[in-house]
C-alpha positions in Angstrom: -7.0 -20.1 -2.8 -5.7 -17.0 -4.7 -5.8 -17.6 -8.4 -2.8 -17.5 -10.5 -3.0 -13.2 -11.5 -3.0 -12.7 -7.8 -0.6 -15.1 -6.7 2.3 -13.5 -7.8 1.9 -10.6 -5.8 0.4 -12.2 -2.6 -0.2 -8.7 -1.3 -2.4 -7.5 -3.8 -5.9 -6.6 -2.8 -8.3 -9.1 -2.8 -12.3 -10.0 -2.8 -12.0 -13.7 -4.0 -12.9 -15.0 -0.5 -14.7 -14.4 2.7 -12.4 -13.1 5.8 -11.8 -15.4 8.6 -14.1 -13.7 10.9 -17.0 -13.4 8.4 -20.2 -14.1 10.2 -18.9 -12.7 13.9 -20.8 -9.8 14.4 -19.4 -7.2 16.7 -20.8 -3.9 18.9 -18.6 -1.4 19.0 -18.8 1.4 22.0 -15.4 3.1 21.6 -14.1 6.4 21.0 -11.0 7.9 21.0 -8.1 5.6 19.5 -7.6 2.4 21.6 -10.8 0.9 21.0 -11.6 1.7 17.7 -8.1 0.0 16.8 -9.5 -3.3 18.2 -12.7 -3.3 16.1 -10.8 -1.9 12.6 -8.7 -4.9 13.1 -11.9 -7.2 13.4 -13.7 -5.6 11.0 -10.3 -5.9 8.7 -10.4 -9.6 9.0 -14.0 -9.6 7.9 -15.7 -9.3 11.4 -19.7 -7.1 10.9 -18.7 -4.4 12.5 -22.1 -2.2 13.5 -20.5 1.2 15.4 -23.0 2.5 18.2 -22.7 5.9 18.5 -24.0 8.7 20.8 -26.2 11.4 19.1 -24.9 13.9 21.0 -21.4 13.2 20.8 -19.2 13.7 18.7 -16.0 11.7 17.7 -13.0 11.9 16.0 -13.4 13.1 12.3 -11.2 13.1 9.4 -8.1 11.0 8.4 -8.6 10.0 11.8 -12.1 8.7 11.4 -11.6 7.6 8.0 -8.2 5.4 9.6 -10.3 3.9 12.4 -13.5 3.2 11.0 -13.2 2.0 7.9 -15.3 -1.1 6.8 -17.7 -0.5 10.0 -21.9 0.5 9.9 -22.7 3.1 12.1 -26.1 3.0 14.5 -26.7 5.8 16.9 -28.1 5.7 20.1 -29.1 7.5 23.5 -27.9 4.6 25.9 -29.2 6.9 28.5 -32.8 7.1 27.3 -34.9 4.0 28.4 -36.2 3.0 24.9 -31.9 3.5 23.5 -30.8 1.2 26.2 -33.7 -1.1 25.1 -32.7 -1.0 21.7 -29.3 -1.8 22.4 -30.0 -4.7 24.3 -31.7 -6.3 21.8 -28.3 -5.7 19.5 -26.7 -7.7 22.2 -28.9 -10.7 22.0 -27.5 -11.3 18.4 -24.0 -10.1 19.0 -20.8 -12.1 19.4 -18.8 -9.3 20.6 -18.8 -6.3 22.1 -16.4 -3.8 22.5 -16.4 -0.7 25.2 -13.8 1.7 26.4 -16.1 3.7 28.8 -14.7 3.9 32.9 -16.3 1.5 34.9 -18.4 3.9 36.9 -20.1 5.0 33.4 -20.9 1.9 32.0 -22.6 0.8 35.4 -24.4 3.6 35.5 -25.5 2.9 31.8 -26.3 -0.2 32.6 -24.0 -1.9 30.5 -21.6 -3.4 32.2 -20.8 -7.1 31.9 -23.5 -8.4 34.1 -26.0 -6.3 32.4 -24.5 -7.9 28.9 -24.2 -11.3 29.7 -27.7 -11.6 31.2 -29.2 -11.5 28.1 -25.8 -12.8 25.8 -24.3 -15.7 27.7 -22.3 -16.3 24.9 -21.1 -12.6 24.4 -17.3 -11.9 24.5 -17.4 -8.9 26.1 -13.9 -6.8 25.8 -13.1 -3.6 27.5 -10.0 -1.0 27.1 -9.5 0.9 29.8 -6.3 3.6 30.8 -5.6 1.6 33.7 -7.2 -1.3 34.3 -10.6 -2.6 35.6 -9.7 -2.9 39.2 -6.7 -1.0 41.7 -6.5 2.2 43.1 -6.4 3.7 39.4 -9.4 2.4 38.0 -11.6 5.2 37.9 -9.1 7.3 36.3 -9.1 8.7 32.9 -6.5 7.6 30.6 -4.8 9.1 27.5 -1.7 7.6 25.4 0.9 10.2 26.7 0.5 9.5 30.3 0.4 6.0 30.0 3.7 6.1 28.5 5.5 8.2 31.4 3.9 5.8 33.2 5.1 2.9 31.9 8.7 4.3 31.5 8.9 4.2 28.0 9.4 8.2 27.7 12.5 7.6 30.5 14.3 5.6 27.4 12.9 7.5 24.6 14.9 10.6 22.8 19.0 11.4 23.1 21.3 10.6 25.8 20.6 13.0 29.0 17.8 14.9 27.4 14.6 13.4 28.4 11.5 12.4 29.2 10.7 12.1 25.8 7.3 10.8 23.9 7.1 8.5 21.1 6.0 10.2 17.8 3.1 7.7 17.6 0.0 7.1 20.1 1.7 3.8 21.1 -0.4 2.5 23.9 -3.4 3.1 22.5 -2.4 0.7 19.6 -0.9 -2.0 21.5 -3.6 -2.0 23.8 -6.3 -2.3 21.0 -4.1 -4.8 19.1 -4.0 -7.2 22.6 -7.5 -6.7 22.7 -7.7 -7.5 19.6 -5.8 -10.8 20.2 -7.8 -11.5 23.4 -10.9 -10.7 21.5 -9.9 -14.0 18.5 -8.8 -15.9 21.7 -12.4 -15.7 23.5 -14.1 -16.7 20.4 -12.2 -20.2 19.7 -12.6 -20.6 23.9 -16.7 -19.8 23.4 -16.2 -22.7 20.6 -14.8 -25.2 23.3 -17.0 -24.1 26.1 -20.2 -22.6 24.6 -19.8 -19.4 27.1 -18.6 -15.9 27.0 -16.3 -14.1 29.1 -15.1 -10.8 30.2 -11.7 -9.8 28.2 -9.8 -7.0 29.4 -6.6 -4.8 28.6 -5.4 -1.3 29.6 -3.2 1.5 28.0 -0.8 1.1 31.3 -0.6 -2.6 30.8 -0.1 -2.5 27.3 2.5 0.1 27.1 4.5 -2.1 30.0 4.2 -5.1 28.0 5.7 -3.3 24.9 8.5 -2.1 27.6 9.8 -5.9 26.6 13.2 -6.4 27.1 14.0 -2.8 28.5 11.5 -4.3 31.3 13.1 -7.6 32.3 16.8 -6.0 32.6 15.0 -4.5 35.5 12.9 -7.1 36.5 15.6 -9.4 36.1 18.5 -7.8 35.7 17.7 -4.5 38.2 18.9 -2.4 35.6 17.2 0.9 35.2 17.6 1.5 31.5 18.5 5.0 30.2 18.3 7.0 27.2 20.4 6.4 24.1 19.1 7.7 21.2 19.4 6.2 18.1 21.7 4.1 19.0 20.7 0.2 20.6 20.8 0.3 24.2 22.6 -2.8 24.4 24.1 -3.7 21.0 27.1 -2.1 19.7 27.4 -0.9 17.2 24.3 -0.6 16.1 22.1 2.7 15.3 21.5 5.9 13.0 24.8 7.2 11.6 25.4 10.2 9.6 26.3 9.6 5.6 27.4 12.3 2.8 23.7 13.1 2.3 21.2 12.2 5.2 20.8 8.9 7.5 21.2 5.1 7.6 20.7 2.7 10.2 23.3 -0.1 10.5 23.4 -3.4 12.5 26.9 -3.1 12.4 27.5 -5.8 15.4 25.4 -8.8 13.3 28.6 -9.0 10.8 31.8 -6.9 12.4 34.4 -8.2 10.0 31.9 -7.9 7.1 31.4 -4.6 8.5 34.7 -3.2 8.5 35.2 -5.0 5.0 32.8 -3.1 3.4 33.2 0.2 4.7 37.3 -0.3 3.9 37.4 0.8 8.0 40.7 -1.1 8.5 42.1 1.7 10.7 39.2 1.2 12.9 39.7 -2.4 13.6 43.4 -2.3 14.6 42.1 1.0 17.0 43.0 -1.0 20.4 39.5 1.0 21.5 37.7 -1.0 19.4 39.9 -4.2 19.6 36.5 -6.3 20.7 33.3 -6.2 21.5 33.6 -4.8 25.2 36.3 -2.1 24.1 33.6 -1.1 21.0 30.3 -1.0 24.2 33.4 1.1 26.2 34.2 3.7 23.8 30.9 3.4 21.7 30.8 7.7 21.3 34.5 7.1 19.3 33.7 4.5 17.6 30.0 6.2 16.3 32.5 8.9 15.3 34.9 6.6 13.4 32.1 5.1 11.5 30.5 8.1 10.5 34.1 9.3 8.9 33.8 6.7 6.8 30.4 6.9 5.8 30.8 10.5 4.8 32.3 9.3 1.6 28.9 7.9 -0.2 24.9 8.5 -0.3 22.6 6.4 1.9 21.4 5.0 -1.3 25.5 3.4 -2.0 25.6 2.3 1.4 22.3 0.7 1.4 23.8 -0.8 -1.6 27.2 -1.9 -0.4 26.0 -2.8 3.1 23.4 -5.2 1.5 25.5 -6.7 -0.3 27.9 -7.7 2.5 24.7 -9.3 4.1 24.2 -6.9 7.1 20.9 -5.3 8.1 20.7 -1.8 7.2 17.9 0.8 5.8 17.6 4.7 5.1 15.8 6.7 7.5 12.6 8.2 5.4 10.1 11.2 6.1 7.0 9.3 5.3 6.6 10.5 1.9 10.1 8.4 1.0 8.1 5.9 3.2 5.4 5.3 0.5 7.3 6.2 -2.5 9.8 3.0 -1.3 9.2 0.4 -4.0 9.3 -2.4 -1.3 6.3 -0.8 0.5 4.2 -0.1 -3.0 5.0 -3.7 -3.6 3.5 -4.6 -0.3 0.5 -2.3 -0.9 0.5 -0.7 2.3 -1.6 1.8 1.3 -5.0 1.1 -0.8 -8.2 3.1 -1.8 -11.8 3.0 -1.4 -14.2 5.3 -1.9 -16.3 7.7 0.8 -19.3 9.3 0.0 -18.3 12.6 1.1 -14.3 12.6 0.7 -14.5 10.6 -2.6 -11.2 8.7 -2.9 -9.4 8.0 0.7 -5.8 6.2 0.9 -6.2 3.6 3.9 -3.5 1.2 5.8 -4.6 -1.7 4.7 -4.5 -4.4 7.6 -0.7 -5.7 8.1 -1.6 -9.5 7.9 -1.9 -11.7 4.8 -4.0 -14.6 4.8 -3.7 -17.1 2.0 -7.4 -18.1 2.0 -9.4 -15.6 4.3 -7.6 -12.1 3.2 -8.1 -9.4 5.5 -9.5 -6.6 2.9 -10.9 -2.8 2.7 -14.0 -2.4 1.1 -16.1 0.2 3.0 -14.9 3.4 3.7 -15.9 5.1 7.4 -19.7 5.5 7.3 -21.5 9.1 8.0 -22.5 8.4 11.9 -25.5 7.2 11.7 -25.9 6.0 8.4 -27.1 2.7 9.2 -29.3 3.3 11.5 -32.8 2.3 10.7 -31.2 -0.4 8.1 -30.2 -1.9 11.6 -32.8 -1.6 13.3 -35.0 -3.1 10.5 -32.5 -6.3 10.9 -32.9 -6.5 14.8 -37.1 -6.7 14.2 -38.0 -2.7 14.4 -40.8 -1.8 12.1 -41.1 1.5 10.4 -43.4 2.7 12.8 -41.4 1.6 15.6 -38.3 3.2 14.3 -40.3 6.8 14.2 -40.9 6.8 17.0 -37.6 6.0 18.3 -36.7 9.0 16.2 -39.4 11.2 17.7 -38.5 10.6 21.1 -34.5 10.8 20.5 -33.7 7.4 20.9 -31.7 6.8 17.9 -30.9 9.6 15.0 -30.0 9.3 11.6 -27.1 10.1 9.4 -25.9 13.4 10.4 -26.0 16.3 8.4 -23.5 15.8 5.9 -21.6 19.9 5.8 -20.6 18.8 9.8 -18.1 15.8 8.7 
């Protein structure tokens, strides 16, 4: 448990403890964003995280890299050479996880697939991310975030009223599909505990991005409602959205407290408007009453409104650029943000892992690792003796740490 100095901020970094995964050691295959979002999180929650990489290919550098691959060690390996592929099945024997995004027409042909895996790791939980799926008439496609979410219909509700398709300003299925990996990943392991056997676990960028489709989803599934763009404002909730003050933005759940509302924003006009009489007149003549509201508003900052609209008990919040974001004494509290150390970069600011745990805390301590930084420290661990490991080397099996001026 935390000790006292700790305690009182329950979000404040900590080493006092091992992570609940500590002791699951993991293979990680991916590239791109999807997958290596599933393994941060594992590594994150104290997972061994050993990152196989290709020689020959690189990956996604920078903020990026250090984002996605913090707290990992990095191996690489020709899968396509004889002696690689050998080398990485004998990381499998002692894995409890691996983690691949590759189609399924590559990984067959690597000889890597799940039948390959499980022959010689029964107990593996082998989990794949994939842009469509493992089976269906898409499955051999290639899949990025952006089309999965014109796929999905997310960018046919996204952006102002009659001005779409528009994208989301975040790579949204790729980190819902890593998260449900993720998720199915912890799931697998407490099955493997029941049953004493792995199994294949498997998401996709089109199902994910569905899934986070949520209720927009079921009032056509259920409903047959074909949702449309609003903007900022809630697609079925009124009112409720982004209004305009004397000095920027706030957000207001106006429709959680109406009378409160009204009270605090001295809008007594507004509620004897017959327009707005009740809650079907307000959905009916929502662009008025957006306009009404926002006359009122234009007498005080965001920061009063936030203020008085607080105060009166309803949900509201400024809309920030995302240095407000991490200036906002809420989010320092939190420490949303922490530091560790890279051999290259020095200092790097990280998102630290969005879950507390009370006694296994998720925790950064590693920064992303040069590619191939670990790799004969690996290979010693998996049996490999010096001489074994040059000639690996010599024949381009694995490589080392890359040249450090190409990070």
């Amino acid at each position: 448990m935390a000790d006292d100095a700790t305690s009182t901020n329950p979000y404040q970094p900590r080493t006092d403890s091992p992570g609940a995964l500590e002791g699951v050691r993991v293979l990680d295959l991916t590239i791109a964003r999807a997958g290596p979002t599933c393994t941060r999180q594992l590594a994150d929650m104290g997972a061994e995280v050993l990152r196989v990489g290709n020689p020959q290919r690189a990956d996604l550098g920078g903020s990026d890299a250090h984002n996605l691959h913090r707290g990992k060690r990095s191996i690489l390996i020709d899968l396509k050479q004889p002696h690689g592929h050998d080398v990485f099945m004998r990381l499998v024997e002692r894995a409890d996880v691996l983690v691949e995004n590759f189609r399924a027409p590559v990984k067959a042909k690597l000889g890597i697939d799940y039948p390959d895996v499980r022959a010689r790791n029964p107990r593996i939980i082998y989990a794949s991310i994939s842009g469509f799926g493992q089976a269906g008439p898409y499955r051999d496609r290639a899949g990025v975030d952006q089309i999965a979410q014109g796929m999905s219909g997310l960018m046919s509700v996204t952006g102002p009223p009659h001005m779409g398709p528009w994208r989301t300003g975040i790579a949204i299925s790729d980190t819902a599909s890593g998260t449900f990996l993720t998720q199915g990943v912890l799931a697998a392991l407490y099955a493997r505990e029941r049953t004493g056997e792995g199994q294949w676990v498997h998401t996709s960028l089109l199902e994910a991005a569905v899934n986070f489709m949520d209720f927009q989803a079921t009032r056509y599934t259920i409903d047959r409602v074909v949702p449309e763009t609003s903007g900022n404002d809630h697609p079925t909730l009124h009112p409720m959205g982004t209004y305009e003050t004397a000095d920027g933005h706030i957000n207001i759940a106006a429709m959680l407290g109406w009378e409160r509302f009204i009270e605090a924003i001295d809008g007594h006009a507004i509620a004897k408007d017959p327009r707005f009489g009740d809650y079907m007149a307000r959905h009916e003549h929502r662009v008025e009453l957006k306009h009404a509201i926002e006359e009122r508003l234009a007498a005080k900052s965001t920061a009063e409104w936030v203020e008085i609209l607080n105060a009166a008990g309803l949900p509201c919040g400024p809309v920030y650029h995302l240095d407000e974001t991490f200036e906002d004494p809420q989010v320092e509290y939190l420490h949303l943000a922490q530091s560790v150390e890279h051999e290259v970069d020095g200092p790097v600011s990280l998102l630290r892992h969005p879950v507390t745990f009370t006694e296994t805390p998720a925790r950064l301590e590693h920064a992303a690792p040069l590619p191939g930084r670990h790799t004969r420290e690996i290979l010693h661990e998996h049996g490999y003796d010096e001489s074994e490991i040059e000639g690996l080397e010599a024949a381009g099996a694995v490589a080392r740490a890359i040249d450090i001026e190409s990070w």
